[in-house]
C-alpha positions in Angstrom: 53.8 -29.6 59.5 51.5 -29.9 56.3 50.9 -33.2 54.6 51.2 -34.1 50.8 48.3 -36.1 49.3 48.5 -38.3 46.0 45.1 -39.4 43.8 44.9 -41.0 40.7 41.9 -40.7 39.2 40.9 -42.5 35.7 37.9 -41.9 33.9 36.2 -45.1 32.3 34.3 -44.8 29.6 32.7 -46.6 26.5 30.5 -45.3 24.3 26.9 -47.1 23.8 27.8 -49.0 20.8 25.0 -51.4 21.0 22.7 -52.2 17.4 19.7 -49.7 18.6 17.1 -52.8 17.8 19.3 -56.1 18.6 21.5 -54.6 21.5 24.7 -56.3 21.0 28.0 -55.2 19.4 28.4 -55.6 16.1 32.1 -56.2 14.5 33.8 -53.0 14.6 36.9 -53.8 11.8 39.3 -51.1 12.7 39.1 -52.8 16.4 40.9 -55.7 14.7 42.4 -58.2 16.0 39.6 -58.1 18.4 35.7 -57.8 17.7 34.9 -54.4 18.8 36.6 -51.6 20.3 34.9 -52.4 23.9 36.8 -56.0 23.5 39.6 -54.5 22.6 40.0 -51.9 25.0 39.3 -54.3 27.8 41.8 -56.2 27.0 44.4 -53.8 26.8 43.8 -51.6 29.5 40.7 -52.5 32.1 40.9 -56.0 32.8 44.9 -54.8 33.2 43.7 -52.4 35.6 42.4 -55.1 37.9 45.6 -57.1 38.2 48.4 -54.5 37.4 51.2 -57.1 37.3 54.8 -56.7 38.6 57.5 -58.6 37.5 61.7 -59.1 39.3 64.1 -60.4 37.5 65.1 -64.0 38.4 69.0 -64.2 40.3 70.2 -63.2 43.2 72.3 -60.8 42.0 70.1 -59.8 38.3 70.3 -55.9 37.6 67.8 -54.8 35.0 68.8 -54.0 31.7 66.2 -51.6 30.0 67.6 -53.2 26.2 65.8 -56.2 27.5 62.6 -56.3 28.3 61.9 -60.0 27.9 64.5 -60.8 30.4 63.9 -64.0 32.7 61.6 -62.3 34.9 59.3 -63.6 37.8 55.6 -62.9 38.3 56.3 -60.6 41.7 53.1 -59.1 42.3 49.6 -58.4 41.2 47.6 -55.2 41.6 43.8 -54.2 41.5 44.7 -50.6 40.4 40.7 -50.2 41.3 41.4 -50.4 45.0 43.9 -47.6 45.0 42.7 -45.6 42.4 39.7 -42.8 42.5 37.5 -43.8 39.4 34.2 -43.3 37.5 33.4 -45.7 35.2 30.3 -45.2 32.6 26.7 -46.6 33.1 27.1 -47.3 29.4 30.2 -49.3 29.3 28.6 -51.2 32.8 26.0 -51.9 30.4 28.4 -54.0 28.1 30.9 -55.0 30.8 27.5 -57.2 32.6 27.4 -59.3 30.0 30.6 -59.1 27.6 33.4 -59.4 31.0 31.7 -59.4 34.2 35.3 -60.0 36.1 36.3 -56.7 35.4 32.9 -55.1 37.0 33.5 -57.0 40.1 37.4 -56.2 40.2 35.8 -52.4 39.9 33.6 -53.4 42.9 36.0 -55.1 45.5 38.3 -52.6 44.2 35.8 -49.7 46.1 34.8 -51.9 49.0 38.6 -52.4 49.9 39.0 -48.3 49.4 36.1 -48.1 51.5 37.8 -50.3 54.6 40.9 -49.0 53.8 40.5 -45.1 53.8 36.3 -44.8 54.9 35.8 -43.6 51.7 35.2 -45.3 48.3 37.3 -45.0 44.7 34.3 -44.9 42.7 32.0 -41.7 42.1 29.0 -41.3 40.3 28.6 -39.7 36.5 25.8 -39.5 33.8 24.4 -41.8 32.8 25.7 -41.5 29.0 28.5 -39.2 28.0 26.7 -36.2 27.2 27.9 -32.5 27.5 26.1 -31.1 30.3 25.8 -27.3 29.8 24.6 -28.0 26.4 21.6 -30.5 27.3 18.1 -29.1 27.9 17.6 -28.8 32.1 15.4 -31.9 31.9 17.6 -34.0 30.2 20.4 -32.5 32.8 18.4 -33.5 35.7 17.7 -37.2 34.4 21.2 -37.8 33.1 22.1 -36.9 37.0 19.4 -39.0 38.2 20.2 -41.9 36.2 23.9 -42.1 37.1 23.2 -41.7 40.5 20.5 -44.7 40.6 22.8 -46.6 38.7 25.9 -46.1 40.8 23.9 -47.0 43.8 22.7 -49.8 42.8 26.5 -51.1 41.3 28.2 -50.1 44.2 25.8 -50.6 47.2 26.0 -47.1 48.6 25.4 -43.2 47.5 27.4 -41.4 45.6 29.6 -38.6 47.3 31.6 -37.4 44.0 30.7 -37.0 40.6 32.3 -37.0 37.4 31.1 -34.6 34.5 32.2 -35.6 31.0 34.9 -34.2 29.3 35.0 -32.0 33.0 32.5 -30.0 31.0 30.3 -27.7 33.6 28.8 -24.5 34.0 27.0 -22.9 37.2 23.4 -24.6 36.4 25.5 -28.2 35.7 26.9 -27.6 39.2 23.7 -26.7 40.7 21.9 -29.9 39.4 24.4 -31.7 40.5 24.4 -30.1 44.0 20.7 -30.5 44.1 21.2 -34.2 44.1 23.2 -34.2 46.8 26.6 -34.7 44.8 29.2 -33.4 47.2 32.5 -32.9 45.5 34.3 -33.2 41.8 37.7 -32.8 40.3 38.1 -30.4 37.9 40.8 -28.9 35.5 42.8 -26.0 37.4 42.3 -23.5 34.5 38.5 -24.4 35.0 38.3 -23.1 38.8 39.0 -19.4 39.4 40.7 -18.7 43.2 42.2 -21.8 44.0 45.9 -21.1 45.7 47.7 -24.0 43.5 48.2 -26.5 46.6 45.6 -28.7 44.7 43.7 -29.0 48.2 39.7 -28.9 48.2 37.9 -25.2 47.4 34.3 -24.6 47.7 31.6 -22.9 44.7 28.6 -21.9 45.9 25.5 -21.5 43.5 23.3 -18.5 43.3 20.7 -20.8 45.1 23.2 -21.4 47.7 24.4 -24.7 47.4 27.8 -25.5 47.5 30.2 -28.2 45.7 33.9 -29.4 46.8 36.2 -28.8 43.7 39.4 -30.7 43.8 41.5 -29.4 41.3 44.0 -31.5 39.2 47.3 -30.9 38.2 47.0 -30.0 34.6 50.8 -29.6 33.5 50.8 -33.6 35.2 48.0 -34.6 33.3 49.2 -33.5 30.0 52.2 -35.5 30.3 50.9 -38.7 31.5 48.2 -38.6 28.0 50.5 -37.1 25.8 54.1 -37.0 27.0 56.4 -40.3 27.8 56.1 -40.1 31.5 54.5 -43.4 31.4 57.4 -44.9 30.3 59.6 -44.4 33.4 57.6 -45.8 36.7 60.6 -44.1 38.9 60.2 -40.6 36.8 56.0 -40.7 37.7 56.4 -41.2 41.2 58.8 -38.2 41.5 56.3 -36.0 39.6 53.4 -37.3 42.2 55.8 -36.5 45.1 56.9 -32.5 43.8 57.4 -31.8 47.9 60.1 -35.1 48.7 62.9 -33.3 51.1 60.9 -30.4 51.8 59.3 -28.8 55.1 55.4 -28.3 54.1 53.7 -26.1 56.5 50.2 -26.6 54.4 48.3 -29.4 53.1 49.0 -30.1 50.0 47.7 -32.1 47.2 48.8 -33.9 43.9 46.0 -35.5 41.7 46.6 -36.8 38.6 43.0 -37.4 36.7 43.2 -38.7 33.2 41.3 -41.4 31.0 41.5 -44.5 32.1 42.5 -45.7 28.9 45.7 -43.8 28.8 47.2 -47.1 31.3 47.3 -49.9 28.2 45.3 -48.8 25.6 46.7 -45.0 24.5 49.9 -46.7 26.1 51.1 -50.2 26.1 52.2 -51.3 29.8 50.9 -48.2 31.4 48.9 -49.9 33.9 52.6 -51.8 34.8 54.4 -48.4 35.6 51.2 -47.4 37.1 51.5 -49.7 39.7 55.3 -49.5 40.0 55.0 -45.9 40.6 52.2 -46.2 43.1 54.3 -48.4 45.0 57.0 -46.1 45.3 55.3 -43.4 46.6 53.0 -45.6 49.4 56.7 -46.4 50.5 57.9 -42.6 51.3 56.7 -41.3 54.0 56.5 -37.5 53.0 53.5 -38.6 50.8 50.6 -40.5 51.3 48.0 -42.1 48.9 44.3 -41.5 49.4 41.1 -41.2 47.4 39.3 -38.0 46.6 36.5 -38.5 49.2 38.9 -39.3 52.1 40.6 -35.7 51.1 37.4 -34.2 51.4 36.3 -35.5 55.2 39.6 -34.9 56.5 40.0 -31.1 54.7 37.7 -28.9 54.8 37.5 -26.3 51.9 40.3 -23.5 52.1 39.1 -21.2 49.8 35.9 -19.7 48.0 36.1 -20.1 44.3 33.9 -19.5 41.0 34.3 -21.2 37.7 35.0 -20.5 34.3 31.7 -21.1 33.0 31.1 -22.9 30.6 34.7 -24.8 30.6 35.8 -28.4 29.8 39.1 -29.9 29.7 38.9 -31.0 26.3 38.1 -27.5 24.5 39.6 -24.1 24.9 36.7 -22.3 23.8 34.2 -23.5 26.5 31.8 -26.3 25.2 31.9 -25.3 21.7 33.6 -28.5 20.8 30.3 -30.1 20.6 28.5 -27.6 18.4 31.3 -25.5 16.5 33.7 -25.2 14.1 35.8 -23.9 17.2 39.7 -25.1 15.9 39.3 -27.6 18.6 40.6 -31.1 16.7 42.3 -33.8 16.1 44.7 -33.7 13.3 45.9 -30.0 14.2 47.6 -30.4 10.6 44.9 -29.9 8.7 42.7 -26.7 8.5 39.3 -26.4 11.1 36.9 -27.9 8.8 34.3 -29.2 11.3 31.2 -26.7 10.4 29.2 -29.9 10.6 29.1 -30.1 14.5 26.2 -27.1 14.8 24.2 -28.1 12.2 24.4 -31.9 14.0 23.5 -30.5 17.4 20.2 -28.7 16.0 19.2 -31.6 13.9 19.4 -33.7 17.7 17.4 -31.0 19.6 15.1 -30.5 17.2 14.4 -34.0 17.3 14.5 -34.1 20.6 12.0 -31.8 21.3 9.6 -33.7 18.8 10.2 -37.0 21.1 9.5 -34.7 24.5 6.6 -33.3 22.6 5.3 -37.7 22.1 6.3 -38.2 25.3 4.7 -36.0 27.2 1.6 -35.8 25.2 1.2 -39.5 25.4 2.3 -40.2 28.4 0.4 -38.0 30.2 -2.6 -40.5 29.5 -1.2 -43.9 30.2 1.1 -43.1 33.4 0.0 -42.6 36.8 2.2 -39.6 37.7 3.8 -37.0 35.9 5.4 -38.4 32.6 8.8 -36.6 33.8 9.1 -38.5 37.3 8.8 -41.8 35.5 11.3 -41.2 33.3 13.2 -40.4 36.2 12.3 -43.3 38.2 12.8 -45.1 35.0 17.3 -44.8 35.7 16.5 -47.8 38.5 15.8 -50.3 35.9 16.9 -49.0 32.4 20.2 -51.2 32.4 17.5 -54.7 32.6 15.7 -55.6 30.1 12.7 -58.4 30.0 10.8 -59.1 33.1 12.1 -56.0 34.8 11.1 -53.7 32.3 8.0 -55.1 31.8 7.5 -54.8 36.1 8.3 -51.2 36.1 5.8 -50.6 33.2 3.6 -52.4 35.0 4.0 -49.9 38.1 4.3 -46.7 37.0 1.2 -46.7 34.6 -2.9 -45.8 35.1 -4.6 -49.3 35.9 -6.6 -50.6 33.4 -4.9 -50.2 30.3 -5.0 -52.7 27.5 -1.5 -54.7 26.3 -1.4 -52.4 23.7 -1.2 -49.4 25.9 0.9 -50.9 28.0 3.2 -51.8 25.4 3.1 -48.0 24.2 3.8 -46.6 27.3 7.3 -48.9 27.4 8.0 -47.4 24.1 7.7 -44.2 25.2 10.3 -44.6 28.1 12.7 -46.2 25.6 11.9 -43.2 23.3 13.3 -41.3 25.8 16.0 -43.7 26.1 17.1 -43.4 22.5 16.9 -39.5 22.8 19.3 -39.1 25.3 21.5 -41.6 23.5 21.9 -39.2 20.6 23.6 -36.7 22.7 26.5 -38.7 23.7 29.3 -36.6 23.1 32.2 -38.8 20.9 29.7 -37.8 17.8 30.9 -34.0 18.0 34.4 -34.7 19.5 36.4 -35.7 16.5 36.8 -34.5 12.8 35.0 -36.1 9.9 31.1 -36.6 10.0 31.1 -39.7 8.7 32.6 -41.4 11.8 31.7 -44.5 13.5 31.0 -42.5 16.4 28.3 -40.3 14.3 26.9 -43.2 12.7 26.6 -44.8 16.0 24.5 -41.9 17.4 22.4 -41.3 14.0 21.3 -45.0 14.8 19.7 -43.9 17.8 18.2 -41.3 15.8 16.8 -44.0 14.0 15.2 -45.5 16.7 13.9 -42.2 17.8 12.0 -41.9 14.7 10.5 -45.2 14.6 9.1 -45.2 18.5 7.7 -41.7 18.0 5.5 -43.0 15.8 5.4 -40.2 13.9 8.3 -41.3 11.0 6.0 -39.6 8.3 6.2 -36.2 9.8 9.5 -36.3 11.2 12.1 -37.9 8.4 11.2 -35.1 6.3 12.7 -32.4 8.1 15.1 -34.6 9.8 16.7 -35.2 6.8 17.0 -31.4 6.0 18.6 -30.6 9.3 20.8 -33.0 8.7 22.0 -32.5 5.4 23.2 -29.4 6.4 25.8 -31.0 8.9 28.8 -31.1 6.3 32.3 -29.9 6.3 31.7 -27.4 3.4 33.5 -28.6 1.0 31.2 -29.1 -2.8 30.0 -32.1 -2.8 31.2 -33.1 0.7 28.9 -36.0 2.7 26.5 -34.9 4.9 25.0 -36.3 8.1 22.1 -37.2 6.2 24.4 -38.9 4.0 25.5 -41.7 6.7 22.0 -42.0 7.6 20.3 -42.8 4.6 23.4 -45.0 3.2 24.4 -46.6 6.7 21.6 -46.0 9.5 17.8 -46.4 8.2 17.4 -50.2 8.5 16.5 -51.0 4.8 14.3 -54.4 5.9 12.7 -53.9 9.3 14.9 -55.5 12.2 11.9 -57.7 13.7 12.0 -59.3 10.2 15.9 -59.9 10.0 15.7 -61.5 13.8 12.7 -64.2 12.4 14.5 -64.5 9.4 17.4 -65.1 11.6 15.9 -67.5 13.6 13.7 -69.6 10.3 17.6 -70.3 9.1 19.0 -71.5 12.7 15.8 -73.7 13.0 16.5 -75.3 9.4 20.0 -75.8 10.2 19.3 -77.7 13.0 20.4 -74.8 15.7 18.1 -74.1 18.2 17.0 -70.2 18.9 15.4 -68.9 21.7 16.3 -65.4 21.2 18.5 -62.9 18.9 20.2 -59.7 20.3 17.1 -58.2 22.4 14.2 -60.3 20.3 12.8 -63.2 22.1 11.9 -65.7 19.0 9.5 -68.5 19.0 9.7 -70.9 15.6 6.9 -73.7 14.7 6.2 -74.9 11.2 3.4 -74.8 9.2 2.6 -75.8 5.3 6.3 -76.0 4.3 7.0 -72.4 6.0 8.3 -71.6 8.7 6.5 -69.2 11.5 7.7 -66.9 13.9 6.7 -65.3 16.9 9.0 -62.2 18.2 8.6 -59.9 20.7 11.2 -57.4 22.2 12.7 -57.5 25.4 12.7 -54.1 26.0 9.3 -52.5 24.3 7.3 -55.9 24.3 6.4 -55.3 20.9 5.2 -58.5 19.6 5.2 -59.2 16.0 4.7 -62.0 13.8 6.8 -63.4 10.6 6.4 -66.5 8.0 9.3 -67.4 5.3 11.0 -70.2 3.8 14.7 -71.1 3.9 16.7 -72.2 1.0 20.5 -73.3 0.1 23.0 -73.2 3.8 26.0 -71.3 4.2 27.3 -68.4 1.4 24.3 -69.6 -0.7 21.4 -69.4 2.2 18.3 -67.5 1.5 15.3 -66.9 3.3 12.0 -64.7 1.9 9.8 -63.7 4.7 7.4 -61.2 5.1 4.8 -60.1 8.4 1.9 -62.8 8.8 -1.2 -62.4 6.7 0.8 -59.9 4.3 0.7 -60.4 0.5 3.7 -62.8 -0.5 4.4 -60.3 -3.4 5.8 -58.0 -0.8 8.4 -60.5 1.3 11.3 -59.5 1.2 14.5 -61.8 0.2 17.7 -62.0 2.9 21.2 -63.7 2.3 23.4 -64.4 4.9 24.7 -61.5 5.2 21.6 -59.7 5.8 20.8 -61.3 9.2 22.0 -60.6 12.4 25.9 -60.6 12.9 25.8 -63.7 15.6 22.8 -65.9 13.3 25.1 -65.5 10.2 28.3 -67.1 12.6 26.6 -69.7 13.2 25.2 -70.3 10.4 28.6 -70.0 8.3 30.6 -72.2 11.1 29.3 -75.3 9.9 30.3 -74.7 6.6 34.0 -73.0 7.2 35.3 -75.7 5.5 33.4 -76.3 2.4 34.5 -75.3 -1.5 31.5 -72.3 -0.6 33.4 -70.9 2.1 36.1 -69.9 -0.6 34.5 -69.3 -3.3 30.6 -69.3 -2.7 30.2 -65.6 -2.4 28.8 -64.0 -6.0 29.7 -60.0 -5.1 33.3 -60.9 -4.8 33.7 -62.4 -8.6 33.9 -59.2 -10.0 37.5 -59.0 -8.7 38.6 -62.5 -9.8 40.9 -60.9 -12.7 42.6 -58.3 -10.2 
């Protein structure tokens, strides 16, 4: 008699949405009521995941009544969804999760180790490190974005990697083989992506020209679809039919039913999902025709049925391949509207053209103040590149020639973090939706920002940067371009090692003590009626140093600064709203309840009459 598997899987992800200088979140308005849309998707949907809660009706003889759902109801149960769900979750959102909600990266953890007890083989698999579209990044950046992940996922989850996760399921044959090369052995892919398979959703096997071979567990798509966009998730009893097709009938195969879907979609894209997940996860561990497992217990007890290839390249997000992420391929959003995304090439050549100019620094440079090949420490570099500070610094202090001065020393941390920013730019929400002038653009033309400034070549580079990015528009006359967003919203206007001393000058004269500000380290004394500052960056250990003077508090605070031993003339003058998102809090706490709260701020005057 054949048995009848069930997976979930739920892919986790986040964005990097950190200030490319300051690394921290700032307010994200359209994630109101909460600060960002990290917060606020934590709240609704991951930190759910780790305690799904179930709730029975109070009475002996209560019967449901789906008019009301705020019925007297007890607390009945509560479920780590992580423990019985196959997952991935981004290095990226890890990143923010370490600081910003640390309960919900250790619910992710137990939830694994109790997978691992309970079926030998753990939830969580491996992905790159940042969302980026594999089969259109260069083979190095390939190999390093596998490399990173994997060193990260080790080092989160105590143990190798057996599965891996490609974003957006996007692959072709050299994606598989890097993976392979690593010694990745399975992933779950879209059905319509894997050419061969017989439909029972058991394991298949490709095997690359080189002759390496990956397990493909494909998902059931028609499932998938109706989970994300259908109302299955609002009828726990009607999902646990649709993961238990074979109930009453006589298999004489294996079979399998995997359901692999964002993460998100359980709370976030729908309210109480991660409730009728759990509700529907217990009815199916209680029939008997069906059992729950994880994807790497499928693959040790099932060995692959069938030989497959792959529709390459493919991803389960675009019909047309990868082209998504550099086309005006029809692939969008708001399907009312006309395709009108011709932006999406010209953006992709302005980021490898840039890239290669950082590759270009990097190598170059590197190639005199590291010990080994540039490449392998950049490589090497995915052990540590979720630290910052002393780590950093001990890495840098590793990998380069002996000898070198601070300054080189320091250079040779900018590089890495060069590359850093690079492969930032590549993450993949930038291309997925419709308008250029998205957050999600913006957010990636920041790292292009950074990119610029560590390369150290800002004079030869903004020039045609700017052209290549002009050209990223949707067509229309006089439509905003790329360049656009990064000229209005990106280039920092007063250099961020300026706004974090001028940060920390006003918490000193307020009375608040500052030791550091996003990513800067800050140091304040006083000296001739002006304040000094010493600041050096966590990451890079770029040291720099600031003088000012701090006038008026609250809506009315100034501060002029300018870099030590520079002409006065050329300070420049911040207001509140000028400094760092978490300074100006603090600063305007103290004085939430003065007259100048209300009616201190001169750009909003011009709308008294309306």
């Amino acid at each position: 008699m054949g048995t009848h598997s069930v997976i979930i899987h739920q892919h986790l992800y986040q964005p990097p949405r950190e200030d490319p200088w300051f690394e921290v979140v700032d307010t994200e308005r359209s994630a109101a009521p909460d600060h960002d849309w990290n917060a606020r998707i934590t709240r609704e949907c991951y930190t759910r995941l780790a305690s799904a809660a179930a709730y029975r009706l109070t009475g002996r003889d209560a019967v449901p009544s789906p008019g009301e759902p705020d019925a007297k109801a007890g607390l009945a149960r509560l479920i780590n969804l992580y423990a019985w769900c196959s997952f991935d979750v981004g290095a990226t959102l890890c990143e923010w999760l370490d600081s910003e909600a640390p309960h919900v990266l250790h619910a992710m953890q137990a939830g694994d180790a109790a997978s691992v007890a309970r079926w030998g083989h753990g939830n969580a698999i491996a992905a790159p490190y940042h969302h980026v579209i594999l089969p259109l990044a260069s083979p190095r950046d390939r190999i390093t974005e596998i490399r990173w992940g994997i060193r990260d996922f080790t080092r989160r989850f105590g143990r190798a990697p057996e599965g891996f996760w490609f974003p957006e399921c996007a692959i072709n044959e050299e994606t598989l083989e890097a993976a392979a090369a690593e010694g990745i052995r399975y992933t779950v892919l879209a059905p319509y992506q894997v050419q061969g398979h017989d439909g029972s959703g058991m394991p298949v096997r490709w095997r690359g020209a080189s002759g390496r071979e990956l397990i493909i567990v494909p998902y059931d798509g028609a499932l998938a679809g109706d989970v994300a966009f259908g109302g299955l998730l609002r009828d726990s009893g009607a999902l646990a039919g649709r993961l238990t097709p074979y109930r009453g009938q006589e298999l004489t195969s294996a079979r399998c039913t995997t359901l692999a879907t964002d993460g998100e979609t359980f709370g976030h894209h729908h309210h109480g999902g991660d409730s009728t997940l759990a509700e529907a996860l217990s009815l199916v561990a209680r029939r008997t025709h069906s059992r729950l497992t994880n994807l790497g217990a499928l693959v040790a007890q099932h060995a692959p049925h069938a030989d497959v290839s792959i529709v390459s390249p493919s991803a389960w997000s675009c019909s047309h391949g990868v082209e998504r992420w550099r086309s005006n391929c029809g692939c969008r959003i708001d399907g009312g509207k006309p395709p009108a995304q011709q932006w999406r090439g010209p953006l992709r050549h302005a980021m490898e053209q840039l890239a290669v100019r950082c590759q270009e620094v990097f190598e170059r440079e590197g190639a005199t103040l590291f010990a080994a090949d540039p490449w392998s420490v950049r490589d090497a570099y995915g052990e540590v590149v979720a630290f910052d500070g002393e780590k950093l610094g001990a890495f840098v202090a590793q990998h380069v020639r002996s000898g070198l001065s601070t300054e080189e020393r320091q250079r040779a941390a900018e590089l890495l973090e060069l590359s850093r920013a690079s492969l930032r730019t590549f993450t993949s929400c930038a291309w997925f939706f419709d308008e250029v002038d998205r957050i999600e653009v913006r957010q990636v033309l920041g790292y292009v920002a950074r990119c610029v400034e560590l390369s150290g070549a800002a004079a030869r580079i903004t020039p045609d940067l700017l052209r290549w990015l002009s050209l990223a528009t949707n067509g229309s006359p006089g439509a905003i371009s790329a360049a656009d967003v990064f000229v209005r919203d990106v280039m920092p206007h007063v250099a961020p090692e300026l706004r974090a001393a001028a940060g920390a000058m006003a918490l000193t004269a307020a009375g608040l003590h500052a030791t550091s500000i996003g990513a800067f380290d800050v140091r304040v004394t006083s000296q001739d009626s002006l304040w000094q500052v010493e600041v050096v960056h966590r990451r890079t250990a770029r040291r720099s140093f600031a003088v000012g003077a701090v006038s008026g508090a609250g809506s009315e605070l100034r501060v002029r600064t300018g870099i030590r031993g520079s002409d006065p003339g050329s300070w420049v003058e911040l207001f509140v709203h000028d400094l760092p998102e978490q300074v100006a809090r603090a600063l305007l706490l103290v004085h939430a309840a003065d007259d100048n709260a209300l009616l201190g701020d001169p750009l909003s005057t011009d709308r008294a009459g309306e």
